[in-house]
C-alpha angles and dihedrals in degrees: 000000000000110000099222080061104066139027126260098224086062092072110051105151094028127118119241127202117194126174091265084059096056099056153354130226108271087031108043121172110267097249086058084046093058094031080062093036080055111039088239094168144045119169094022089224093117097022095096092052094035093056088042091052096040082058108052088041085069083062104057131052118276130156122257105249132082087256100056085046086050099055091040088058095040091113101068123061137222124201105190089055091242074153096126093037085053087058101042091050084046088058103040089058086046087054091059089048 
């Protein structure tokens, strides 16, 4: 669930998860790991909500080609267009799985 798209207040008792909550420095998250190995970011403006959603998207089904991961991702935006090394960084994780 994106956070702009729902109010806090609706999910008293949940658990949420943010980007703080998936790795520390020293031990990041493997998808944090690949989006750095990559170069998967440039301004940081999108790279909260790109790794969040890179790792729930290991937890759903999607197929196994850039283009499945891209469909998958087409909800979040980048605007300095990291798209391929977002992929590349997707799949990478994918490959460790």
């Amino acid at each position: 669930m994106n956070s702009c798209l729902t109010l806090a207040v609706m999910h008293e008792g949940d658990e949420i998860t943010t980007i703080e909550g998936i790795g520390q420095p020293g031990a990041l998250h493997p998808v944090q790991s690949a989006f750095v190995a990559h170069d998967a970011y440039q301004c940081g403006y999108c790279t909260s909500g790109q790794i969040m959603s890179a790792v729930a998207l290991l937890e759903e089904p999607c197929g196994p080609n850039d283009a499945d991961i891209r469909e998958c991702m087409s909800g979040n935006i980048c605007r300095c267009g990291a798209y391929p090394r977002i992929v590349a960084a997707i799949q990478e994780v994918r490959g460790k799985s």
